[in-house]
C-alpha positions as CSV (number, residue, x, y, z in Angstrom):
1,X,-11.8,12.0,-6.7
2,X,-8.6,10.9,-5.0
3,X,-8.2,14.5,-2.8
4,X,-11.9,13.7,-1.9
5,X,-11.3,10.5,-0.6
6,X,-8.1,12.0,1.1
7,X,-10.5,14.2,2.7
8,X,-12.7,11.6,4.6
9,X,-9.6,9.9,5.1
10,X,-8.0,12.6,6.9
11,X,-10.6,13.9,8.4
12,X,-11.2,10.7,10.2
13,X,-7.4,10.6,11.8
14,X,-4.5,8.9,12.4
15,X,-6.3,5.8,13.6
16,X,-9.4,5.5,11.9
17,X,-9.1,6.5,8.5
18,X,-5.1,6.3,7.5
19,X,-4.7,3.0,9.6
20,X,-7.7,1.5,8.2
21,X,-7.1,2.4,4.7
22,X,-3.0,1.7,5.2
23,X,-4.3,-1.7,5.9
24,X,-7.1,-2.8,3.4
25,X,-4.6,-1.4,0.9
26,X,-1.7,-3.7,2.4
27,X,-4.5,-6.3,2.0
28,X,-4.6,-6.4,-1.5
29,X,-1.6,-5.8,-2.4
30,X,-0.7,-8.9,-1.0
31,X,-3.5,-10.5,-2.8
32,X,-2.1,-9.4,-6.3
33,X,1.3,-10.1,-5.5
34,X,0.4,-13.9,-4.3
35,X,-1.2,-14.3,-7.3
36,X,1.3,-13.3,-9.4
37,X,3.7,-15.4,-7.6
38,X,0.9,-18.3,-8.2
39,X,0.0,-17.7,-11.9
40,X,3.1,-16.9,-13.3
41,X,6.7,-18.0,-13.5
42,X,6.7,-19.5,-9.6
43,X,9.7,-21.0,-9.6
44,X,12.2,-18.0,-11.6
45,X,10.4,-15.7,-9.5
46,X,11.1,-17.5,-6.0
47,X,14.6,-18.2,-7.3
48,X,15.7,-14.9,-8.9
49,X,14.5,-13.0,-5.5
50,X,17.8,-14.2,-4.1
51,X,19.9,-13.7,-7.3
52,X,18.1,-10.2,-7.2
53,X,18.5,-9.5,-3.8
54,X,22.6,-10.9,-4.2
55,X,22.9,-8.8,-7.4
56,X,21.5,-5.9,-5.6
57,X,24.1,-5.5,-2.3
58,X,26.8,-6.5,-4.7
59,X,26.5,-3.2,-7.5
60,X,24.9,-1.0,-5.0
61,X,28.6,0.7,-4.6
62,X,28.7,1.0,-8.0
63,X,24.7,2.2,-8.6
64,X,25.4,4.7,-6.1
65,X,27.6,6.4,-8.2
66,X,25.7,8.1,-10.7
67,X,29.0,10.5,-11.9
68,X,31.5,7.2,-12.0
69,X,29.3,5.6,-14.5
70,X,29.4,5.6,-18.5
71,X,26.2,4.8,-18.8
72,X,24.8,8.3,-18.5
73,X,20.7,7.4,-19.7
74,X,20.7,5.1,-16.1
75,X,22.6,7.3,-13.6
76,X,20.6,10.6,-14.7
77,X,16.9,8.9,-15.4
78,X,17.3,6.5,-12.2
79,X,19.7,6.9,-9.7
80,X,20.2,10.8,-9.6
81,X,16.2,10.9,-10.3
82,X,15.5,8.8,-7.5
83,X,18.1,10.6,-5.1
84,X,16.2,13.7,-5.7
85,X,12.7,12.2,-5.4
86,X,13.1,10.8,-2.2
87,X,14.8,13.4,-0.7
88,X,12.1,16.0,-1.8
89,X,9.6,13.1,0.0
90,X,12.3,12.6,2.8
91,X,10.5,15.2,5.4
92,X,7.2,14.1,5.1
93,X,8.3,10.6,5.3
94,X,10.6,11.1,8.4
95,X,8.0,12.8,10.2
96,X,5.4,10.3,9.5
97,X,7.0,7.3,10.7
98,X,8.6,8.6,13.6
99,X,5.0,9.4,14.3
100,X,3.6,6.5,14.0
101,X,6.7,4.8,15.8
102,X,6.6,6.6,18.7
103,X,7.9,4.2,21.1
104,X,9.6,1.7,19.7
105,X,13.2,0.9,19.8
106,X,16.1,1.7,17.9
107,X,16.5,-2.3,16.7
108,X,12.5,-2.1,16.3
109,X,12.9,0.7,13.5
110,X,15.8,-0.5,11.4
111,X,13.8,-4.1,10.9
112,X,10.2,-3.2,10.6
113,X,10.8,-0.2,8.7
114,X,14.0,-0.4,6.7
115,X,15.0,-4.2,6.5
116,X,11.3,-5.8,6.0
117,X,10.1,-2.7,3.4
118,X,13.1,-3.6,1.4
119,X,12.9,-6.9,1.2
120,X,8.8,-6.8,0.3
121,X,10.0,-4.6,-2.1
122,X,12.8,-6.6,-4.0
123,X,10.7,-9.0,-3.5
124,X,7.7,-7.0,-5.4
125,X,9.6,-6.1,-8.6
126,X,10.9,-9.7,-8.8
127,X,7.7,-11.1,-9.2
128,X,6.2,-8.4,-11.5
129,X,9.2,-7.5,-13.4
130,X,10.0,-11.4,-13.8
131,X,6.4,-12.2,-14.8
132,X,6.9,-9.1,-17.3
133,X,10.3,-10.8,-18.5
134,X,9.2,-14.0,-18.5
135,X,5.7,-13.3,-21.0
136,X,8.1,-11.4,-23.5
137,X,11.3,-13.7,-23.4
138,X,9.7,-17.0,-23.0
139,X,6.0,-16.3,-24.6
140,X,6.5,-13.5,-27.0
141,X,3.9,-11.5,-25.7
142,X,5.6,-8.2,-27.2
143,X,2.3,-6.0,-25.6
144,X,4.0,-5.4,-22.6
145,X,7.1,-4.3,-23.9
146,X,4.9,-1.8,-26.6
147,X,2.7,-0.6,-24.1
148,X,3.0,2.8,-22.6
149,X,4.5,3.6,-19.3
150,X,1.1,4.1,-16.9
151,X,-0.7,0.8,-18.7
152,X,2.5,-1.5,-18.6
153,X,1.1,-2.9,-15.4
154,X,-2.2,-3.7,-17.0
155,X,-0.8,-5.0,-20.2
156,X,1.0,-7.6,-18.1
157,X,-1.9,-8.6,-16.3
158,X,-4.1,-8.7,-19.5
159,X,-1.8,-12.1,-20.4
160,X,-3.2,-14.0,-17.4
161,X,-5.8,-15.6,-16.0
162,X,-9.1,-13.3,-14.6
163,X,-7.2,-10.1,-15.7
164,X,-10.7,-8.1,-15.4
165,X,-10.6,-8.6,-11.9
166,X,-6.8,-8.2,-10.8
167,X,-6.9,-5.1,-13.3
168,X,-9.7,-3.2,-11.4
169,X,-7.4,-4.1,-8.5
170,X,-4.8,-2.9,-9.8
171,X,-6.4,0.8,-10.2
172,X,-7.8,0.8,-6.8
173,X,-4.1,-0.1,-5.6
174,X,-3.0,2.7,-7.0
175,X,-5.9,5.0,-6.0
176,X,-5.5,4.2,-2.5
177,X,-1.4,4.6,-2.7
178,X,-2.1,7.8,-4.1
179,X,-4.5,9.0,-1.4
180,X,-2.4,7.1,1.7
181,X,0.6,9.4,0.3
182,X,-1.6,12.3,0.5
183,X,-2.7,11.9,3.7
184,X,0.8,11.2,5.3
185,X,1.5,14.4,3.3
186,X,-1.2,16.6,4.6
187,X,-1.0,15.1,8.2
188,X,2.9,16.1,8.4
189,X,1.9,19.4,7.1
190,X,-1.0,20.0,10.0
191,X,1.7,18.8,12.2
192,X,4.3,21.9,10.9
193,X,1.5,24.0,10.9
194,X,0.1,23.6,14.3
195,X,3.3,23.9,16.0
196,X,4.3,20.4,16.5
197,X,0.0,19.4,18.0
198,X,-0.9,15.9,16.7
199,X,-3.8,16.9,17.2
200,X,-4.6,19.8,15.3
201,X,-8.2,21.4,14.8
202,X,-10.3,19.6,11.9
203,X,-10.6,22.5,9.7
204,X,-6.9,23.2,9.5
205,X,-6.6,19.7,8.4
206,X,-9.1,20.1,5.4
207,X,-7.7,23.3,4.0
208,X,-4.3,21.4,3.8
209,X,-5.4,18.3,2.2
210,X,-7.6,20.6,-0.4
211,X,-4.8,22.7,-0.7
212,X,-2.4,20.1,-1.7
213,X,-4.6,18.3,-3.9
214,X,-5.9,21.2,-5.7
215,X,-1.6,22.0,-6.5
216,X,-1.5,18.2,-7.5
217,X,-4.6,19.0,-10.1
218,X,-2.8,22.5,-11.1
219,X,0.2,20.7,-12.0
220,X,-1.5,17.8,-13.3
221,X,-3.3,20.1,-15.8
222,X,-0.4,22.3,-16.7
223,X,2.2,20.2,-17.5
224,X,0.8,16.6,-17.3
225,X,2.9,14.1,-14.8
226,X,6.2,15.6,-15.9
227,X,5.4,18.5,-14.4
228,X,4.4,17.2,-11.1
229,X,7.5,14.6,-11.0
230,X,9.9,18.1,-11.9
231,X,8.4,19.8,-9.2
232,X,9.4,16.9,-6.8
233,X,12.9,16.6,-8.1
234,X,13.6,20.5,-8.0
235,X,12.9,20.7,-4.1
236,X,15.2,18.1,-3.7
237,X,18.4,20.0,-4.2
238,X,18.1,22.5,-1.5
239,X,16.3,19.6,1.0
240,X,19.7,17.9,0.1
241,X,21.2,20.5,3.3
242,X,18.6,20.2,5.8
243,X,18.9,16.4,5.1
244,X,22.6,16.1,6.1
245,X,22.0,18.4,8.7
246,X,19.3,16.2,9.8
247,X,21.9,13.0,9.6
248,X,24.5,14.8,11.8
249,X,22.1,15.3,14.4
250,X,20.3,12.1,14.5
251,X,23.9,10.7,15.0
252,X,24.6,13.1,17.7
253,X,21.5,12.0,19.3
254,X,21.8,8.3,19.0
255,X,25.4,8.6,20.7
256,X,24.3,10.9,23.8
257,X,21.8,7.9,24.6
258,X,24.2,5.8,26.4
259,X,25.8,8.8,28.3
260,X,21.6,9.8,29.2
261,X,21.0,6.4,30.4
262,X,24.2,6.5,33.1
């Protein structure tokens, strides 16, 4: 269902089917998160954003080293995870932002797509994980700390108010997360494909976004989400190289700019 709605998403372009569904699901994502901020703990979550945020630039040193750390469970199931997650995502990333920011500056980038992401995001897990903290330390609502991994989300939500209603928007959240990523996904890959055309013919751009879902369903159905999410993590290693190449060059780049513009 998700690489069929991927499909028509894809299918439609750049402009009027990512866009569009990029911002309805922006939309209510918003909506959930303001009312979570609303219904639940207001005033620990607006207050431990900043503690969060202060906590956060003050360890990062000392997250980011996963091998100078005694705690071994953290460093190998979050911060060396997440290092080679995101790298494995890194290409398709890059080469879908700097699509879609053709044309802006370099002071335009760093704020609308590092500094503002970051701080929505802190911002996000503050008032989730707070909420979450807040029902099982101040209410004893022990169901969310019981509850599976996937339905953790939903067992939080069950302890408000009109949890039928943000829980079905909770799933379509994460339905349309899942098909936005694929269509970034296939998009980059038509890109590759074509030769660098953002343009490329219509056809080439369904077999890719068939292709890649039906290896998402493969996994999926071989080896559950573990085997998808080792997947991920094992073509992070060896996009660890092109990476750094990648940073060297941008660098290179960025400092010609001033000797292109004399």
């Amino acid at each position: 269902v998700i690489t069929g709605f991927a499909l028509i998403s894809v299918v439609a372009g750049l402009d009027s089917g990512v866009k569009r569904l990029s911002e309805i699901n922006m939309g209510l994502a918003a909506l959930l998160l303001l009312f979570i901020v609303i219904a639940g703990p207001t005033l620990a979550i607006l207050t431990g954003f900043f503690d969060n945020i202060f906590a956060y630039i003050t360890t990062l040193p000392e997250l980011s080293m996963p091998f100078a750390r005694e705690d071994v469970n953290y460093s190998q199931g979050w911060t060396a995870f997440y290092w080679a997650w995101w790298i494995s995502w890194s290409p398709f990333v890059g080469m879908f932002i700097a699509r879609v920011s053709r044309g802006r500056t370099v002071r335009e980038f760093i704020v609308c797509v590092l500094l503002i992401p970051s701080t929505v995001c802190v911002f996000w897990m503050t008032a989730f994980g707070g909420t979450a903290i807040s029902q099982y330390v101040n209410d004893g609502y022990q169901a969310v700390i019981g509850a599976d991994l996937p339905v953790k989300l939903f067992a939080m939500l069950d302890a408000m108010p009109l949890a039928s209603i943000t829980s079905v928007v909770g799933i379509i959240l994460v339905v349309v997360f899942f098909v936005t990523s694929s269509d970034s996904g296939s998009l980059v890959i038509d890109t590759i494909a074509a030769g660098g055309k953002v343009d490329a013919p219509t056809p080439q751009r369904i077999f890719w976004c068939t292709f890649e879902g039906l290896v998402a369903i493969s996994l999926m159905l071989g080896g559950g989400l573990a085997a998808a999410q080792a997947m991920a993590v094992t073509t992070g290693l060896p996009f660890t190289i092109v990476l750094l190449v990648a940073a060297v060059s941008l660098i290179k780049g960025l400092m010609s700019e001033p000797r292109k513009a004399k």
